[in-house]
Each structure stands twice: as structure tokens, then as C-alpha cells.
N, C-alpha and C positions, 0 to 999 in steps of 0.2 A: 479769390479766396473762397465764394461758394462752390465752384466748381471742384477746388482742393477737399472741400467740405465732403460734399457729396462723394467726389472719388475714394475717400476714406474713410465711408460709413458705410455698416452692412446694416441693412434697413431691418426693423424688426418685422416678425411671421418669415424669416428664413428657415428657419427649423434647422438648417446643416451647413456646417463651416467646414471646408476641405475634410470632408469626409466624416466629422465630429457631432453629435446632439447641441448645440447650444441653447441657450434661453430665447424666450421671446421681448428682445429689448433692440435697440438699437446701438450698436457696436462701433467702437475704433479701428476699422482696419486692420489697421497698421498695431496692435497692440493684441488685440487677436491676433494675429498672425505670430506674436513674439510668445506671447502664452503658450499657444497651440505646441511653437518649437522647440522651447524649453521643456514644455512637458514630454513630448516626444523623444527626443536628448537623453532625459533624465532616464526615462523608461528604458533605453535601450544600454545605456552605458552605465550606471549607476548601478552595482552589485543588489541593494537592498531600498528602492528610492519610495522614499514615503511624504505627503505630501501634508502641509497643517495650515488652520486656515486661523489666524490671531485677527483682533478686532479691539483697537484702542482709541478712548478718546482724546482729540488734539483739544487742550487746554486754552494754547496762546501758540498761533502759528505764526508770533512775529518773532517770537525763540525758537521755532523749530526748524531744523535743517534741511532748507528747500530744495537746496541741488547738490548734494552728495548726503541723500539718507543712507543708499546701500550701504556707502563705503562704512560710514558711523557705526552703524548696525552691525555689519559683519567686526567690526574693532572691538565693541562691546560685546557681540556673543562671543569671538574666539577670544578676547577676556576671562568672561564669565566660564565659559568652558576648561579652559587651561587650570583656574583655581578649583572648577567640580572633580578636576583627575587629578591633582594636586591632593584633596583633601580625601577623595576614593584609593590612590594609591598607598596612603599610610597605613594604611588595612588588607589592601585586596590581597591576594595570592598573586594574582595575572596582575602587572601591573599596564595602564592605559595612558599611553601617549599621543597615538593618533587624532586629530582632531576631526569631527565628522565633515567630508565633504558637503555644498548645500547650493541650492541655488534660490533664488527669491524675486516675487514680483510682488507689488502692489500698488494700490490706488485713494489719492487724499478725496474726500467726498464731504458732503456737509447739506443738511437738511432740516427742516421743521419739525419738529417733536413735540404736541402739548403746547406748541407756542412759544417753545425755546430754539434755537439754534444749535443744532446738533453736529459741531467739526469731529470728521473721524477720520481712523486708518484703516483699509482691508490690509493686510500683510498675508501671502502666503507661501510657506516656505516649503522646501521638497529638502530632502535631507537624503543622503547616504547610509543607513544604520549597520552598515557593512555586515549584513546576518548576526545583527542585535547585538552588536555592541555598542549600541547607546537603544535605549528604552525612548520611551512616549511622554515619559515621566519628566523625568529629565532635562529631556530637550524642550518642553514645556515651561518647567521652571527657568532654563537659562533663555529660551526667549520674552518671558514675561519682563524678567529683571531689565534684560538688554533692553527692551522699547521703553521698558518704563522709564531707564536712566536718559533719554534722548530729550533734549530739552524741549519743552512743548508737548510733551505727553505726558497724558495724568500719572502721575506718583503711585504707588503701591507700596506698601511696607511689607515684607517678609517673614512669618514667623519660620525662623530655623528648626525647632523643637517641633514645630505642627506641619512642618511643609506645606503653609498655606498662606497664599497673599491676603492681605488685608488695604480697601480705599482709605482715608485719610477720617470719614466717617465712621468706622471702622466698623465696619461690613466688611464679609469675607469672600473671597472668590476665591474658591478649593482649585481651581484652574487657569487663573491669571487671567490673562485676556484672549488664553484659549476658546473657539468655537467648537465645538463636540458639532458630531454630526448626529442627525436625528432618525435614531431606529425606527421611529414611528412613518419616516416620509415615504409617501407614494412614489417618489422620483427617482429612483435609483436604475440606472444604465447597468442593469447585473445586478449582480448578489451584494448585499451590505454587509460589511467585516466588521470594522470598528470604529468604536468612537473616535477614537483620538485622530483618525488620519487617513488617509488616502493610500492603498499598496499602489503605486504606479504600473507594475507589471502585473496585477491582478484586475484593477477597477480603473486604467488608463480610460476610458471613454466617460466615466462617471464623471472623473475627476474634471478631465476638459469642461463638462457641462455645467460644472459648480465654477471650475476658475473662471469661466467666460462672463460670470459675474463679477469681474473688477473691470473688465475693458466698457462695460455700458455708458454710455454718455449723458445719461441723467444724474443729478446730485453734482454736479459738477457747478452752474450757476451761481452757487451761496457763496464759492469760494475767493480768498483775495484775487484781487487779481494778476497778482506777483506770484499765486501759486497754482492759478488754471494750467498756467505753460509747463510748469512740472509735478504735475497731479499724478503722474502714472511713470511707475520704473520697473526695471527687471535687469538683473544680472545679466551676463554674456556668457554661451559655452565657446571655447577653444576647439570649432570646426568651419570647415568649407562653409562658408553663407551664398554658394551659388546654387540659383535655383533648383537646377537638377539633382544635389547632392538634397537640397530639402524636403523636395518630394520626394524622392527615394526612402530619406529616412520619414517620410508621415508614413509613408505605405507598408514599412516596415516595421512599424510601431503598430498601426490598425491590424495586419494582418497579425501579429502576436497577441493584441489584443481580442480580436475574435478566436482563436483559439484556446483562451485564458476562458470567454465567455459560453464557448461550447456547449460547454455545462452545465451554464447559468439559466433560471425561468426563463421563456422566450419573453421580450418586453413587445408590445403593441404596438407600433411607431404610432398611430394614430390614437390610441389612449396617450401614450408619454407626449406628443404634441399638446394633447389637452390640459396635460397633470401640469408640463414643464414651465407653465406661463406664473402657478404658484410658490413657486419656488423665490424668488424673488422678495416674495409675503414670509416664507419661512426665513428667510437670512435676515430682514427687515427686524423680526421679531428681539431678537438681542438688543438690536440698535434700541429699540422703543422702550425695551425695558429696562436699561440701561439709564436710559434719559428721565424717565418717569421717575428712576428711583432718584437721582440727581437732583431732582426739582421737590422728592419729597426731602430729601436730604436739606436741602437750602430753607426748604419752610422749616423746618423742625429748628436748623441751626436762628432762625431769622427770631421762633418762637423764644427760645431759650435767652439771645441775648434780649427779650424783651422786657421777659419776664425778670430778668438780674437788672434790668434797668428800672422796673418797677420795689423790687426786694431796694 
């Protein structure tokens, strides 16, 4: 079993995974390795592949769906999508039928926050937008709804008039359980585009360095133990999984990707080795503040009924 262990850990201060930037943490393998070829996949075949990185709290993971989330996930977005063209086509000129292609990985994790226990989900999806037939926007909302309706993830309510989610607290999150990505970060493998998402054929090397943060193998401890064994998933694409056809397509994804970057400021390998180990501390930062509010949430809720018990 240790020996399995260690065959399937890339030990952290590697700096490079088959050819890619990663973080400085220590890795699964076997999970990097499915990340890395998903993203590559996508890049290469994928008309318009855009990648989003969602972040929900797990409430009660003895309701949540431990060994078929994809399948749930993908039934409530192409749901939830079917009724957005539904209710888009009563209006449009063009009317939209197609459903966006997608593919999806993520990872259950759970950690100390302030002294609470903080269960959560990374989810990140790469989308098809087949030359922006579906927006940022959009595909946003109907992934918020879809996780939030999965049993065992926090509730959100939806204002339809305001297009903006609302906690149970009613706090608002103008982005669901969208994570924007941070104009301000020092870490960027290339040029930075947008918030919302990751262009795959534009910022393919970035985007590796950010997903290679769900395969880390810390945060994993807190969890059931009915759910360490399927903490981490990812979609299948419909190709050759023999070795040679997989290095062919990394190398044909890197070298597009270097020419994408051409362009781009030249990065320092040895400044981004330095910068890359913070990164970690930026994605962190959501979780924390996430949780902080939750705990000031409970005090305030704790204060109120005390005070109706004193009234």
C-alpha cells in the first residue's frame, strides 16, 4: 500500500508535470495525469473550450451523491439548460437548440476555518461555447443552480428579476458559486483575459497550473471516510487511451500552446517557481471567507433567537 502510495505521488518542489507549470504541493498521479488529458483533449478538439472553476459548500455529505456526482450534475445542468433555451427561444430570432458540449473535474476536500470544519467542492468545468453561443453569464447561472439543487450542497435561492443568487442568510452572490479569477495575481503563465474563465486555446498552460490544484493531496484527511475513496472525479473523452496516442496529443496541445504564447510577456521560470507556491493562499482565500461569513452568520442567527427568547 505505501509503495502504491508513493508510486502515485508527484512529490512537491517539482515545478513541471509532462511538460506543464504545476503548483508546489504534492499530487495524485494518477489524477494529474487525467486533468492534464482532459485539458489537452479539450484544447485540441473543442471549437471554443472555456474552462470555469465553481467552489460550493458541502453541508451534509451523508446526502450527497458520493459515487455518481458527474452523472447527477451533468442531468441537472442539461436540465437547467434545456428550460434557459426554452425560455431564450420565445423571443430570440436564431432559435437555440444545441446543448453546450463540457467536460468536468473535481475534487471533495475539507479543512479548519476559525475553528469550524469547513466540507467543500472544487468543480471545474471546460465548456464548448461553440464561438459564443452560450456566454459566461449563463453558463454560470445554470451551473450554480445545478450544484446547488444536489443534495448535500448549500441551497441558494435565485432572484429571476436580478439575476442574482441569494444564501439562506440572505447575502447575495452576484456569481453563484462562481470563482473569478484574480486580475491582480502575479501567477499567470501568459497574458490574463478574463474573469470568468480560462480560453483553453489561448491560456492552455495557465489553466493546467490552476487545475493542478484539485489533484493535491492535502485537505483530504477531515473527510468521511466513505468519501476519501471517491474525493476526486473527472469526465471521460471518447479517444485512444494508449500511451502513444496521449503523448502525441500533450505535445500537440504544448506546441499550440507556445505559439498562442509567442506573444505573450516572457514569464521567468525562476521568478513563477517563486510566485507559484502563493497561489495556493490566493484560491484559499474564497474558502476562508466563505467560512468566516458562515460563522458570523450563526452568531448573528444564535444572537437573534436569544434575544426573542428574552422579548
Amino acid at each position: 500500500m505505501v509503495k502504491a502510495l508513493r508510486k502515485n505521488c508527484v512529490k512537491q518542489g517539482r515545478g513541471q508535470f509532462l511538460g506543464f507549470k504545476i503548483l508546489n504541493k504534492d499530487f495524485d498521479r494518477r489524477n494529474l495525469n487525467a486533468v492534464i488529458d482532459l485539458l489537452c483533449h479539450s484544447s485540441l478538439n473543442m471549437k471554443s473550450p472555456r474552462m470555469m472553476h465553481f467552489i460550493a459548500k458541502i453541508e451534509d455529505f451523508n446526502c450527497f451523491e458520493k459515487t455518481r456526482f458527474s452523472q447527477t450534475f451533468k442531468a441537472k445542468f442539461t436540465s437547467n439548460m434545456k428550460q434557459r433555451n426554452k425560455e431564450r427561444n420565445e423571443t430570440a430570432k436564431i432559435k437555440r437548440t444545441k446543448l453546450p458540449d463540457f467536460h468536468l473535474f473535481y475534487s471533495l476536500e475539507s479543512k479548519i476555518i476559525q475553528g469550524s470544519k469547513y466540507d467543500h467542492i472544487h468543480l471545474m468545468v471546460i465548456f464548448d461555447t461553440n464561438h459564443n453561443d452560450y456566454g459566461s453569464r449563463e453558463l454560470q447561472i445554470a451551473v450554480t443552480k445545478s450544484l446547488s439543487s444536489i443534495p448535500g450542497v448549500e441551497k441558494l435561492s435565485f432572484d429571476e428579476g436580478r439575476a442574482i443568487f441569494m444564501q439562506s442568510c440572505g447575502r447575495e452572490l452576484p456569481t453563484g458559486f462562481l470563482k473569478l479569477r484574480n486580475r491582480k495575481s502575479t501567477i499567470n503563465v501568459g497574458t490574463f483575459r478574463q474573469l470568468y474563465w480560462h480560453d483553453l486555446k489561448a491560456e492552455l498552460p495557465d489553466a493546467v497550473c490552476r487545475a493542478s490544484y484539485l489533484c493535491k493531496l492535502d485537505q483530504k484527511e477531515l473527510l468521511p471516510e466513505e468519501i476519501k475513496q471517491n474525493s476526486f472525479g473527472h469526465t471521460r473523452f471518447k479517444s485512444p487511451k494508449d500511451k502513444q496516442f496521449l503523448e502525441a496529443m500533450r505535445a500537440e496541445a504544448i506546441a499550440k500552446a507556445n505559439v498562442e504564447m509567442i506573444t505573450d510577456e516572457a514569464v521567468n521560470d525562476t521568478e513563477l517557481e517563486s510566485l507559484i507556491t502563493s497561489l495556493d493562499e490566493e484560491l484559499t482565500k474564497d474558502e476562508v471567507k466563505v467560512q468566516i461569513e458562515q460563522n458570523e452568520d450563526d452568531l448573528l442567527t444564535a444572537l437573534d433567537d436569544l434575544l426573542l427568547d428574552v422579548a
